[in-house]
PATORLO-196432 format. One line per field, with one value per residue (C-alpha): residue number from 0; residue in three letters; x negated, z, y negated. Coordinates in Angstrom, 2 decimals. Example, Ala and Ser with C-alpha at 12.3 -4.5 7.8 and 13.67 -1.06 7.14 Angstrom:
nr <- (0:1);
rest <- (ala:ser);
x <- (-12.30:-13.67);
z <- (7.80:7.14);
y <- (4.50:1.06);
% end
This chain:
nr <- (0:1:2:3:4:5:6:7:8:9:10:11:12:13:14:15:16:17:18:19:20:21:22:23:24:25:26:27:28:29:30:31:32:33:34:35:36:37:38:39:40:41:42:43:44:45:46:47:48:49:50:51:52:53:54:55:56:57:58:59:60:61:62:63:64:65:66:67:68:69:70:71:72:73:74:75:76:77:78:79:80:81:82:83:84:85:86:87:88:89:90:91:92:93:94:95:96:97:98:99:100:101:102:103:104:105:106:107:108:109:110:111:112:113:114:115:116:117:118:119:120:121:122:123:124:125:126:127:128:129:130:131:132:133:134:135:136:137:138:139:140:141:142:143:144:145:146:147:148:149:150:151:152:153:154:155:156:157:158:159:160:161:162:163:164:165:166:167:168:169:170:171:172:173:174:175:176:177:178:179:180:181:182:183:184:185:186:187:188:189:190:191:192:193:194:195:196:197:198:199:200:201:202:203:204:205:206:207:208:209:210:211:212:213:214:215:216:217:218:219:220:221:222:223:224:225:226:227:228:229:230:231:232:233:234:235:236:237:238:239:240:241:242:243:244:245:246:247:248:249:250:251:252:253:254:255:256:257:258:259:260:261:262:263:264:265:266:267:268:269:270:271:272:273:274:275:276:277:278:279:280:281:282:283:284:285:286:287:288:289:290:291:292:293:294:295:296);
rest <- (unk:unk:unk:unk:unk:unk:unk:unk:unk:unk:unk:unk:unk:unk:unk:unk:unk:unk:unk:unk:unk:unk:unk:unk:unk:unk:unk:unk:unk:unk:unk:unk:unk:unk:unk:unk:unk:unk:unk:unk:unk:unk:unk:unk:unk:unk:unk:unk:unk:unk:unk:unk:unk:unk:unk:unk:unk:unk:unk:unk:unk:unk:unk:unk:unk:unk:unk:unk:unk:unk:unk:unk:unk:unk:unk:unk:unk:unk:unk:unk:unk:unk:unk:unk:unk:unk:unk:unk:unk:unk:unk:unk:unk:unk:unk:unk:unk:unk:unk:unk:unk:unk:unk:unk:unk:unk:unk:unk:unk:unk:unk:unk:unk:unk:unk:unk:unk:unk:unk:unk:unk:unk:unk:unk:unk:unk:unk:unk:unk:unk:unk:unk:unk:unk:unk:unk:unk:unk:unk:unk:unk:unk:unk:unk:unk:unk:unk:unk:unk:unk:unk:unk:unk:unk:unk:unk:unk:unk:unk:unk:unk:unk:unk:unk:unk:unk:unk:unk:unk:unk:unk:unk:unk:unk:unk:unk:unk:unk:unk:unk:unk:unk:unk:unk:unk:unk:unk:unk:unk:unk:unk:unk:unk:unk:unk:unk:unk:unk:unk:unk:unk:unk:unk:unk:unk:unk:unk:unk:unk:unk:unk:unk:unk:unk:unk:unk:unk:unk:unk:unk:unk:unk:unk:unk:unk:unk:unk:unk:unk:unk:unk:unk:unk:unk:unk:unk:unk:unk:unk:unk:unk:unk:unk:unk:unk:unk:unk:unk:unk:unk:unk:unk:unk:unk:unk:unk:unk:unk:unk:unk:unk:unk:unk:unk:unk:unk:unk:unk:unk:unk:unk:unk:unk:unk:unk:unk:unk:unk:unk:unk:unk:unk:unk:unk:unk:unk:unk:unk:unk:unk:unk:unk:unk:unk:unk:unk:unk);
x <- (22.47:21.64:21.21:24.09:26.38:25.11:26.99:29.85:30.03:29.75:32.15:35.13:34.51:35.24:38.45:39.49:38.80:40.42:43.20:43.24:41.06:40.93:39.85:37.32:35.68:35.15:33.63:31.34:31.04:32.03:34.74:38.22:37.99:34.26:35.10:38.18:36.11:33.14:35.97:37.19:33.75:33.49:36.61:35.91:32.20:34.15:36.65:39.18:41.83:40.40:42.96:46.53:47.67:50.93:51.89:51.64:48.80:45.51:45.72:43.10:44.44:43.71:40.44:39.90:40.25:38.12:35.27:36.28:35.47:32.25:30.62:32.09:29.62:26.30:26.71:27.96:24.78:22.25:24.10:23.11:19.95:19.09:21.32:18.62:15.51:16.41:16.33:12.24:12.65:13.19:10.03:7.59:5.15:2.41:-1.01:-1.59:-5.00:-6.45:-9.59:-10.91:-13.64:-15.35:-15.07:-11.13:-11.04:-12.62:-10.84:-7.36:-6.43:-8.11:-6.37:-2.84:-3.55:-4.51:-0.85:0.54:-0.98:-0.30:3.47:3.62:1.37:2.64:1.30:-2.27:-4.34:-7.41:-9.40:-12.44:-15.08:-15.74:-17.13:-16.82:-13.48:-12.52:-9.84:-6.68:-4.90:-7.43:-8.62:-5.51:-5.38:-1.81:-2.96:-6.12:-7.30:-8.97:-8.72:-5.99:-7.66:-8.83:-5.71:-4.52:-1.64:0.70:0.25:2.43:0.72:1.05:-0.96:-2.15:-4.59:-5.25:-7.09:-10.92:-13.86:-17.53:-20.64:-24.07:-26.58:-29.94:-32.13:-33.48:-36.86:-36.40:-35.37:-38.15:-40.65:-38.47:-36.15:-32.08:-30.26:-27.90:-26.26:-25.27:-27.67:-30.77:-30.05:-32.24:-35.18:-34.49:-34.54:-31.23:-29.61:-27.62:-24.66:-24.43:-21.20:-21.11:-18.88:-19.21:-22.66:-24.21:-24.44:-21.23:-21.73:-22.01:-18.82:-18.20:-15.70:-15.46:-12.60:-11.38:-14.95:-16.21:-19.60:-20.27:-24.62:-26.51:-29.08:-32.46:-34.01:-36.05:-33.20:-30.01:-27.63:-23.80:-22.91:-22.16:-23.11:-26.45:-26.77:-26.03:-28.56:-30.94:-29.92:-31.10:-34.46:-34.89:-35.36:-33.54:-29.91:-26.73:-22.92:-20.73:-17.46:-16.88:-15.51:-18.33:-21.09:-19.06:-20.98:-24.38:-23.79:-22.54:-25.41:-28.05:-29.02:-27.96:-27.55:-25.48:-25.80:-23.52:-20.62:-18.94:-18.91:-17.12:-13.11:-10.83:-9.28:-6.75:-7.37:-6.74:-3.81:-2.65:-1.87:-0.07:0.94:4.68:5.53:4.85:7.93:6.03:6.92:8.19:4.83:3.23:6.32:5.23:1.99:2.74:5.10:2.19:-0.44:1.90:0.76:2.89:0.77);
z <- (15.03:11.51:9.47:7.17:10.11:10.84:8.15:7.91:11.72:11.05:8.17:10.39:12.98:9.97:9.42:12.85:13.96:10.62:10.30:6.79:4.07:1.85:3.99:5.48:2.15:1.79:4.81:3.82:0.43:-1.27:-3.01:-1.20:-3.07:-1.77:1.55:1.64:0.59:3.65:5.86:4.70:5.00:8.54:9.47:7.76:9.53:12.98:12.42:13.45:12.14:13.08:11.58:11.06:7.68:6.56:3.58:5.32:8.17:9.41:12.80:15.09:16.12:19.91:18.80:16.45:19.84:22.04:19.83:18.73:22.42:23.26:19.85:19.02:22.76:21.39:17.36:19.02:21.04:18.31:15.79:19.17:19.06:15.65:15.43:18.50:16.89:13.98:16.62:16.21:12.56:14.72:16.51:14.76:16.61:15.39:13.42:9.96:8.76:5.43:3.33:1.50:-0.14:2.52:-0.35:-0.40:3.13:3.92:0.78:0.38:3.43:6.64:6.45:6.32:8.24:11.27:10.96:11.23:14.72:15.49:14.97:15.58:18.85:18.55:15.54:15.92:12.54:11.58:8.52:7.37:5.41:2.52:-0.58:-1.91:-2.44:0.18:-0.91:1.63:1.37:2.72:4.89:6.41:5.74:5.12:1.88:0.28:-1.90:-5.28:-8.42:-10.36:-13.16:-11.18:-9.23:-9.95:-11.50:-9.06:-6.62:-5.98:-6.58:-5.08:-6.16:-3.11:-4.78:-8.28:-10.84:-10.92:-13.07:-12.70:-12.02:-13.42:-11.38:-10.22:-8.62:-10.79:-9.48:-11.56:-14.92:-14.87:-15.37:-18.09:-20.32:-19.44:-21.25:-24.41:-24.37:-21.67:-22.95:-22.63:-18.91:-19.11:-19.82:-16.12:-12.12:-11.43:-8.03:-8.22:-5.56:-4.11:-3.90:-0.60:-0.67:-4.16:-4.89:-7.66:-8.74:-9.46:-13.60:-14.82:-17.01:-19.77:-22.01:-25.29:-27.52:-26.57:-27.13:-23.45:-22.72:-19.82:-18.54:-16.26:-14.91:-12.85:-10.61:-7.09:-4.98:-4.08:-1.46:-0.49:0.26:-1.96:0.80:0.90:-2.81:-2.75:-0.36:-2.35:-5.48:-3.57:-2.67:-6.22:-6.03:-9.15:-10.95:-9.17:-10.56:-8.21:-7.42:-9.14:-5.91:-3.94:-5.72:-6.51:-3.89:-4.82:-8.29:-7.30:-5.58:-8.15:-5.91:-8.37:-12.30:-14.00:-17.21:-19.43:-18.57:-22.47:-21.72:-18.43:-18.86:-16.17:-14.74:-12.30:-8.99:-5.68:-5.30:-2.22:-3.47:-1.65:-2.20:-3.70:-1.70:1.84:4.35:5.58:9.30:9.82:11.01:7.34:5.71:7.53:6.29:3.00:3.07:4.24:2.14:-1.20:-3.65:-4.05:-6.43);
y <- (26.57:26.80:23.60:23.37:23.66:20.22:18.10:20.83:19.52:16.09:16.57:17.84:14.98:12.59:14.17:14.58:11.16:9.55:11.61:12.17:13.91:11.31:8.57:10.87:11.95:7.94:7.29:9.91:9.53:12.92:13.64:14.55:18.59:18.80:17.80:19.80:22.87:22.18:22.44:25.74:27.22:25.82:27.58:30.71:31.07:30.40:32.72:29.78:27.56:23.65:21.27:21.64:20.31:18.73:16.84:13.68:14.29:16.38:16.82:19.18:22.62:23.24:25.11:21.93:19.73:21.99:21.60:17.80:17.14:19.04:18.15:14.28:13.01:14.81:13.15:9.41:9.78:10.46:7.85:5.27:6.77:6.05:2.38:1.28:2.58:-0.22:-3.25:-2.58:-3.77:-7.34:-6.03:-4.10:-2.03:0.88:0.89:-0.09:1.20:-0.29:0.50:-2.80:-4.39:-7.27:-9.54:-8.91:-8.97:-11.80:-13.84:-12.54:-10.59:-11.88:-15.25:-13.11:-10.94:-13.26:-14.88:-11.38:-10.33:-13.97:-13.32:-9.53:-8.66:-5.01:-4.30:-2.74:-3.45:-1.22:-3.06:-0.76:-2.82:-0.13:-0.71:2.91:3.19:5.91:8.03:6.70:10.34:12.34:9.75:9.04:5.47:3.32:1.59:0.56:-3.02:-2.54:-4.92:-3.87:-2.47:0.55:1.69:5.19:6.07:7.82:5.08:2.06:-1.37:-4.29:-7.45:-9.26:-11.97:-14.02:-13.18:-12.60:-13.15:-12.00:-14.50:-13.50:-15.51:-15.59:-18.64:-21.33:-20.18:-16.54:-17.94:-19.76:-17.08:-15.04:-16.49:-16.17:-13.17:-14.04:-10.84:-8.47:-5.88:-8.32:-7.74:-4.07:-6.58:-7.81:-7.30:-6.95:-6.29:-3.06:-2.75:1.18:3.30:4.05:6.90:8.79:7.55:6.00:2.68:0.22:-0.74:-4.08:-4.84:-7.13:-8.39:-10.63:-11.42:-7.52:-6.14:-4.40:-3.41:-1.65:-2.01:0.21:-1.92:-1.49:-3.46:-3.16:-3.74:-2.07:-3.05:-1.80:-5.51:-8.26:-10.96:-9.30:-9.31:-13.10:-13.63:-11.65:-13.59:-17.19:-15.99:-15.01:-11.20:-10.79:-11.42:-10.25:-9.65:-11.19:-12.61:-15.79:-17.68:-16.30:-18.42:-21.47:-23.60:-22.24:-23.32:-26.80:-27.61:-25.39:-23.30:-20.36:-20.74:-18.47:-16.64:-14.98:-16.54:-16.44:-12.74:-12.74:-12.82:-12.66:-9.62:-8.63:-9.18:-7.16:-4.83:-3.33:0.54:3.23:6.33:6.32:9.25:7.94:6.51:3.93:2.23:-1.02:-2.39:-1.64:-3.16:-6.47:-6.34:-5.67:-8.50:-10.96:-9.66:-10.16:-12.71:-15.61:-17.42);
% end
C-alpha cells in the first residue's frame, strides 16, 4: 500500500465514524474543503463511491461499509499500540550515554545522577570520563558536558551547574625558590603542569580575563597529565603550577597547602552545559536525565 493512502484512509474513517465532514475535518485538524478533496481522491484511486452525501448527512455506501469494517480493527489497534507505549513515560526504561569532564562528573552530575537510578532502575546510564571532548555525533553518545563558553552552535544547551572560575596554584614549597608571577605572561618563566587533549591532541591553553581584556598562554613545563586530580596532586608535591577548578583546591588553600597566584586575572565563566544535538528525538529515559541534571540554582 503506498503511503499517502495511509491518512487518505485514516481520513475517511473520521468521516465515517462522525458522520459529518465538518466535524471530521476538526477532529483532524484540516480544513472541511481539504478534507472533502482527500476523500474524492480516495474514491477516484478505488474506482468506488465510499460515502453517500445529503444535505443534512454522510453516510458509508455499502463499499464505504465493507472497507469501514476490515480497515477501522487494524487503525484502533495501532492507536492502542501507540496510547500504551506512553504509560513508559510513568516508567522510563533504555540507555543514556554521556561524554563529560571527571571534574563535571564528579561535581555536578554524579550526585544527580545517583538519585535518578535510585528512582528509575530501568534506566541504564553510561558516563565516559573524557577530557577531550569526544565528538557525541559520531560517537554515538546522547549528550555531552562542556562549560558553556565552548558549546557549538547548532546544538541545544542546557546549563547543568554554576558558574566557574580558574585557580592558579602551586605549593608554598615552589614559590619559594622563584618569585610568584604578576601577570599571566610571567607564567613562560615557570614549570607549569600542562593538561593533554586526549582526543584531538595538543595541550588545553591557559585562559585569562581582566576588565574584558583575555589572554590566552601556552605554557611549558616537565609534566603533562590528561587528569585534573593528577595535576592537583602534582601541584602539592610541588612539581610545578597547575590551572584548575576553583572548587577543586578550596581545601588545599584553607589549610596552605597550595597558594594561588593570579587570581585578579581569573573572572568567572559559565559553567557546565549539557548539549545535544537539536535534531535528535530523544527517549523518555534521556528526558529524565536531563530533567535531573538541570540547574536550579
Amino acid at each position: 500500500m503506498v503511503r499517502e493512502n495511509v491518512s487518505d484512509l485514516m481520513a475517511f474513517i473520521a468521516v465515517a465514524q462522525e458522520g459529518s465532514f465538518t466535524r471530521a475535518a476538526v477532529r483532524l485538524g484540516v480544513s472541511q474543503p481539504a478534507l472533502s478533496k482527500t476523500i474524492r481522491t480516495l474514491e477516484e484511486r478505488l474506482g468506488l463511491r465510499l460515502l453517500s452525501r445529503t444535505t443534512r448527512s454522510v453516510a458509508p455506501t455499502e463499499a464505504g461499509e465493507r472497507l469501514l469494517r476490515s480497515i477501522e480493527p487494524h487503525f484502533a489497534g495501532i492507536e492502542g499500540s501507540l496510547s500504551a507505549l506512553t504509560e513508559l513515560r510513568d516508567k522510563p526504561s533504555g540507555i543514556v550515554r554521556i561524554t563529560a569532564t571527571q571534574h563535571a562528573a564528579d561535581t555536578v552530575m554524579w550526585p544527580r545522577l545517583a538519585k535518578v537510578m535510585l528512582n528509575y532502575p530501568d534506566i541504564t546510564v553510561e558516563l565516559v570520563s573524557d577530557e577531550g571532548l569526544a565528538n557525541i555525533v559520531s560517537e554515538r553518545f546522547d549528550a555531552g558536558v562542556r562549560v558553556g563558553e565552548y558549546v557549538e552552535k547548532d546544538m541545544i544547551a542546557v546549563r547543568i551547574g554554576p558558574p566557574m572560575r580558574q585557580a592558579i596554584v602551586a605549593s608554598p614549597g615552589y614559590f619559594k625558590e622563584r618569585p610568584a608571577p604578576k601577570h599571566p605572561e610571567e607564567l613562560t618563566g615557570h614549570r607549569c603542569i600542562n593538561l593533554r587533549r586526549v582526543t584531538r591532541g595538543g595541550y588545553f591553553p591557559w585562559e585569562f580575563e581582566k576588565r574584558g581584556r583575555e589572554i590566552n598562554v601556552r605554557v611549558e613545563g616537565q609534566l603533562a597529565v590528561t587528569s585534573l586530580e593528577l595535576a592537583r596532586r602534582a601541584a602539592l608535591d610541588g612539581l610545578g603550577v597547575a590551572y584548575l577548578p576553583d572548587d577543586m583546591v578550596q581545601d588545599d588553600l584553607t589549610k596552605k597547602r597550595l597558594v594561588r597566584v593570579l587570581e585578579d586575572w581569573c573572572e568567572p565563566f559559565p559553567g557546565y552545559h549539557l548539549y545535544y544535538p537539536s535534531s535528535r528525538q530523544h527517549a523518555p529515559a534521556f528526558a529524565v536525565v536531563l530533567e535531573a541534571l538541570r540547574f536550579r540554582g
